[in-house]
KETIFI-371440 format. One line per field, with one value per residue (C-alpha): residue number from 1; residue in three letters; z, x, y. Coordinates in steps of 0.5 Angstrom, whole numbers. Each point is the difference from the previous one (the first is absolute). Layout:
seq <- NUM/...
type <- Ala/...
pz <- Z/...
px <- X/...
py <- Y/...
end
This chain:
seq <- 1/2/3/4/5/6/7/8/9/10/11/12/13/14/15/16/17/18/19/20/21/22/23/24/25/26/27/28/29/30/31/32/33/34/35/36/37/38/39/40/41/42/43/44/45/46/47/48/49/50/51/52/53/54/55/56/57/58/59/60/61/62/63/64/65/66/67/68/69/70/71/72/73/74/75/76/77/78/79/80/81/82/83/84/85/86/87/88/89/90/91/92/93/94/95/96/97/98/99/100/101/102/103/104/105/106/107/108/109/110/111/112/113/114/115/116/117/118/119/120/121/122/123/124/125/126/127/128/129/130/131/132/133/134/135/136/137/138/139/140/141/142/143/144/145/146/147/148/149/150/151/152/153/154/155/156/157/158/159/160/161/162/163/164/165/166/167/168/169/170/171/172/173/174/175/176/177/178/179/180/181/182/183/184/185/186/187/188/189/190/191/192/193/194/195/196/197/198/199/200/201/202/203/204/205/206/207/208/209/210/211/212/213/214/215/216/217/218/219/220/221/222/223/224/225/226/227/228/229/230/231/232/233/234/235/236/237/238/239/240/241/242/243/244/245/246/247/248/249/250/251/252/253/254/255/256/257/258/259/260/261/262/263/264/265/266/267/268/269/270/271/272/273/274/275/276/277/278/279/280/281/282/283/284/285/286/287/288/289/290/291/292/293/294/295/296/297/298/299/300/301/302/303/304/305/306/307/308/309/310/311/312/313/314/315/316/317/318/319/320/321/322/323/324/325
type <- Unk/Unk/Unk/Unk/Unk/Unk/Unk/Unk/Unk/Unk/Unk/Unk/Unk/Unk/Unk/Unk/Unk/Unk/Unk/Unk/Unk/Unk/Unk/Unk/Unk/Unk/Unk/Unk/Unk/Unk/Unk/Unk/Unk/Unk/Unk/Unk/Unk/Unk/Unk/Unk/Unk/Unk/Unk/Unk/Unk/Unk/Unk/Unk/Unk/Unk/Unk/Unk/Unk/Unk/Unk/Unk/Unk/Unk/Unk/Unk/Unk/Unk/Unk/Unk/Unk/Unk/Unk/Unk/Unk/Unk/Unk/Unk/Unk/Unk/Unk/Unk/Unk/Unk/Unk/Unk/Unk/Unk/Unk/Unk/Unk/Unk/Unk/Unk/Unk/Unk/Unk/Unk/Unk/Unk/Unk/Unk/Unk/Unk/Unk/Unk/Unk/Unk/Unk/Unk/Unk/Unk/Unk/Unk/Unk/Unk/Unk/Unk/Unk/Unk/Unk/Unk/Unk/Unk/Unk/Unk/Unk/Unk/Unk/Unk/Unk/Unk/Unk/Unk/Unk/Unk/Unk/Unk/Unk/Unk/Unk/Unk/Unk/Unk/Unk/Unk/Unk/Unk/Unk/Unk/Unk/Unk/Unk/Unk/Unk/Unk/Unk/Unk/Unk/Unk/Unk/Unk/Unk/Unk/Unk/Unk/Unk/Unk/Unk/Unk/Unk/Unk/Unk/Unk/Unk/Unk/Unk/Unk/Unk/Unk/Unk/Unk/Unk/Unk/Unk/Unk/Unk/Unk/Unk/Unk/Unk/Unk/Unk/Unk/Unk/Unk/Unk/Unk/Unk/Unk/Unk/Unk/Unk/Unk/Unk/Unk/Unk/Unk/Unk/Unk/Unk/Unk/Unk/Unk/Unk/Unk/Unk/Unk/Unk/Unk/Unk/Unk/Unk/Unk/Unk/Unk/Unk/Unk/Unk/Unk/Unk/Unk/Unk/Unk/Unk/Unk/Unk/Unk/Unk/Unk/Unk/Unk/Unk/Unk/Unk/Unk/Unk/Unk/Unk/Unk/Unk/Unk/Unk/Unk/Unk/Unk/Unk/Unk/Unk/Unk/Unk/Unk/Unk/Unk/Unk/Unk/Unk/Unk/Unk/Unk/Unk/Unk/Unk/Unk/Unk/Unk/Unk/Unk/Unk/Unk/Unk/Unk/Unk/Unk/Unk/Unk/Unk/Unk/Unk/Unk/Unk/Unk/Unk/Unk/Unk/Unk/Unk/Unk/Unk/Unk/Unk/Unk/Unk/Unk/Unk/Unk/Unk/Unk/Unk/Unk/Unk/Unk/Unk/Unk/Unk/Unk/Unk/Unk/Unk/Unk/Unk/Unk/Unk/Unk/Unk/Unk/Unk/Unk/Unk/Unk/Unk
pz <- -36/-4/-4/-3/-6/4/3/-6/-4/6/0/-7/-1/-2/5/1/3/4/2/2/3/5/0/3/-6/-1/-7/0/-2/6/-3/-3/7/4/-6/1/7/0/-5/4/7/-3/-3/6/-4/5/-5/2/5/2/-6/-1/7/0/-5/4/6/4/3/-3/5/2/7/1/7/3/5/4/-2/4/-5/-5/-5/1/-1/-6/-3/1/-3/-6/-1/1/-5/-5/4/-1/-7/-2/4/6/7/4/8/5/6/4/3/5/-2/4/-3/4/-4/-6/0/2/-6/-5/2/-1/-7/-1/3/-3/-7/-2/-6/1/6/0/7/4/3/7/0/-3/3/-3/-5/-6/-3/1/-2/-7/0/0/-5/3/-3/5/-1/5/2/4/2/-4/1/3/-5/-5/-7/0/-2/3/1/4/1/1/7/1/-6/2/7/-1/-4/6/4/-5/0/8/-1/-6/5/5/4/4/3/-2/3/-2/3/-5/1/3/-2/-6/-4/-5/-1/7/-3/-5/2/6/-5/-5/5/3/-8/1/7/0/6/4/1/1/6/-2/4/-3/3/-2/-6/6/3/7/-1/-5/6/5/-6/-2/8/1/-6/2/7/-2/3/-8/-2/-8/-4/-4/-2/-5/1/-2/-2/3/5/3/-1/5/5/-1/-1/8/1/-2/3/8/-1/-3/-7/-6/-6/-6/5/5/-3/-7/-2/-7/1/-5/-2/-2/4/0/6/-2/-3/5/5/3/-3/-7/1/-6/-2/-5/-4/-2/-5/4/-5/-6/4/2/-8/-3/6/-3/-7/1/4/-5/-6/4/1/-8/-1/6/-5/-1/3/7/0/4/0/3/1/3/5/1/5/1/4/4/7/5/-3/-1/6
px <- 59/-7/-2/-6/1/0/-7/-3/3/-3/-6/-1/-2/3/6/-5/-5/5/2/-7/-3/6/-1/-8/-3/-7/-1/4/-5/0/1/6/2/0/5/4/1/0/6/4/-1/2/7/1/-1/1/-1/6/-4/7/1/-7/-1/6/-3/-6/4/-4/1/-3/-2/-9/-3/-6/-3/-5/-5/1/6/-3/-6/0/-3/5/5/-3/-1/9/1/-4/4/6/0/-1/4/7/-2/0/6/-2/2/-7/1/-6/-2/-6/-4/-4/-7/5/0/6/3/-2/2/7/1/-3/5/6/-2/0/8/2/-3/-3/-4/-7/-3/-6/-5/-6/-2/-2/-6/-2/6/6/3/4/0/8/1/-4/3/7/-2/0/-6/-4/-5/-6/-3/-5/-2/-1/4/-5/0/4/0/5/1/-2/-3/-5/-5/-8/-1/-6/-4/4/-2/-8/1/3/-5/-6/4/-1/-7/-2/3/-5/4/-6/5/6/5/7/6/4/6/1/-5/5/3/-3/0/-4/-4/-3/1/-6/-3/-1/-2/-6/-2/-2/-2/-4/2/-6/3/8/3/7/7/6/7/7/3/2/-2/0/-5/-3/-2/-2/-5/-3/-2/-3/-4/-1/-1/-6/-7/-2/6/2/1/4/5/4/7/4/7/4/3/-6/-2/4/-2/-7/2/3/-8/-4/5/-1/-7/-1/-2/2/0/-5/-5/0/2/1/6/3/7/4/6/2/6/5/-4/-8/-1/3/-3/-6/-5/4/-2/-4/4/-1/7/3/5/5/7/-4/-1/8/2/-5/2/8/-2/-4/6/6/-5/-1/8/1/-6/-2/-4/-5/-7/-1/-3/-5/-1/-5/1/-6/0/-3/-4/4/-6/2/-3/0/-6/-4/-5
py <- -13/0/6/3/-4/-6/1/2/-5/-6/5/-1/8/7/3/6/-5/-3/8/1/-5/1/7/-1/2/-3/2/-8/-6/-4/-6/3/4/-7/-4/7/-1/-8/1/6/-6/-5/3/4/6/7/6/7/3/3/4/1/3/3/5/1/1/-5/-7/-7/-1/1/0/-4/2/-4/-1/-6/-5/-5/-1/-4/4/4/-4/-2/7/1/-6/3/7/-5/-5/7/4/-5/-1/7/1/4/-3/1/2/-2/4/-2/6/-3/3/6/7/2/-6/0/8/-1/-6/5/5/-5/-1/6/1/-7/3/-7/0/-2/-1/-6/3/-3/5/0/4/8/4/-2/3/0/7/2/-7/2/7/-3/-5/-6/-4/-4/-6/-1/-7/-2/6/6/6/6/6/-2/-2/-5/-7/-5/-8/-2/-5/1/-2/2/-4/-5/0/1/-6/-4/3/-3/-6/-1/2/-5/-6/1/5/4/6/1/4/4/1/7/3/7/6/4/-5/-1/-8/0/5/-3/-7/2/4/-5/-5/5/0/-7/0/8/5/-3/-7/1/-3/2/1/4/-2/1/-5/-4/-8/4/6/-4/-6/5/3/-6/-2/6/-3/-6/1/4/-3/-2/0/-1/-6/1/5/4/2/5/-4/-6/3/1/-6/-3/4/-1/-8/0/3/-6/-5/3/0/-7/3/-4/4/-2/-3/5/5/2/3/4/3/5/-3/-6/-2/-7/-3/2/-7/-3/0/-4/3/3/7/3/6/6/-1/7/0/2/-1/2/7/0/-2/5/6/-1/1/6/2/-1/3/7/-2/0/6/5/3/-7/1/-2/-8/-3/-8/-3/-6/-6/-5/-6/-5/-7/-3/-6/-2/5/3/-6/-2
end
């Protein structure tokens, strides 16, 4: 079996490096922390989580609790905390909460029985909680979706600049009335995405819809829209999903996206360039934000007395097609 020497030896870096890159801890040049785990990949390298957590009385293991593991971004983010996660020597157990809060409690209250290490959360809206978690001393890791009245870690993205932009980059295309299909009121990526839309647009101008992150209610959202006697021309969506559903509603109307009706989706999923016309996307970087949740949460495993982190990661527009005329 490889050793710690062994990885810093491929590495080309001290054992104390090797330990802390493993361990989360971000005070690691990047380029080093990237040789480090390449290294520990390629000997197949698995630190002792038993020992270590036999001592802390914990599993080597993280909960990762999502919202939806149907949505490409998500599964994205999960391999994010993974690919760390295996490296670092913790397993990671995946739970889908469904965007229910029901759910999302039942998954918090097993990691808590199962004393699992760390848990990574994308919140389904304000009212989840994680103080007994905390008090207990279990650490948790925010994504996505800030956690409502606490100082805690977390990684996000700016959702709302990024949907301004995407706004103004339907406006800049000769798009007149542009609409916007949002996720439920309350959470927070829906909230600031209609917001950062409204920036662009103002108040007085807002065609809007809010539905679930589903193609379903996203298709009878966007009708509503486009039924309207002086219906949008173009349209920004909250996430890919959602994109399906809104796709579904051009086509039993004879409506081609781009020329008919321009179209800007969050999320840039597998099959977005694909289609006839490829769909122009505002790319989140859904892997770094899963990678970079598992090393906030292994430095507040090593250290609980760290400073609570927030990082805030950016977004960027793919343009292609279905926003031009």
């Amino acid at each position: 079996m490889a050793t710690i020497s062994d990885v810093a030896a491929r590495a080309g870096v001290s054992t104390a490096t090797v330990s802390r890159t493993l361990n989360g801890k971000s005070t690691v040049d990047p380029e080093l922390a990237a040789r480090v785990v390449a290294a520990a990949e390629e000997l197949g390298y698995h630190p002792n989580g038993l020992a270590r957590n036999l001592r802390r009385q914990e599993t080597a293991v993280l909960a990762l609790i999502i919202s939806d593991v149907e949505n490409p971004f998500f599964t994205s983010l999960a391999r994010g905390v993974e690919d760390l996660a295996q490296v670092s020597g913790y397993s990671v157990v995946l739970c889908n909460s469904d965007e229910n809060a029901d759910k999302e409690r039942r998954y918090l209250d097993v990691a808590l029985q199962e004393r699992v290490a760390g848990v990574v959360l994308s919140p389904t809206g304000p009212a989840t909680n994680v103080a007994l978690l905390r008090r207990l001393g279990t650490p948790v890791v925010a994504v996505d979706r800030p956690l409502t009245g606490t100082d805690g870690d977390q990684v996000l993205v700016d959702t709302r600049r990024a949907a301004r932009d995407a706004t103004r980059h339907l406006m800049t295309g000769g798009y007149r009335r542009v609409g916007c299909l949002s996720g439920p009121a309350g959470v927070r990526t829906a909230d600031d995405r209609l917001t950062g839309y409204l920036d662009a647009v103002g108040e007085e101008n807002a065609l809007c819809r809010r539905a679930r992150y589903r193609a379903e209610g996203a298709r009878l959202a966007a009708g509503e829209l486009l039924d309207l006697p002086v219906p949008p021309d173009a349209l920004l969506i909250a996430n890919s999903t959602m994109a399906i559903g809104v796709l579904e509603a051009l086509a039993a109307r004879g409506l081609r996206p781009g020329r008919d009706v321009g179209l800007v989706s969050f999320d840039d999923a597998p099959w977005a360039p694909l289609i006839d016309p490829p769909l122009t996307v505002v790319a989140q970087p859904a892997y770094e934000i899963g990678r970079v949740a598992a090393q906030l949460l292994l430095a507040r495993i090593a250290d609980s007395t760290r400073t609570a982190v927030t990082e805030t990661l950016d977004a960027r527009l793919i343009e292609r097609q279905s926003s031009r005329r």
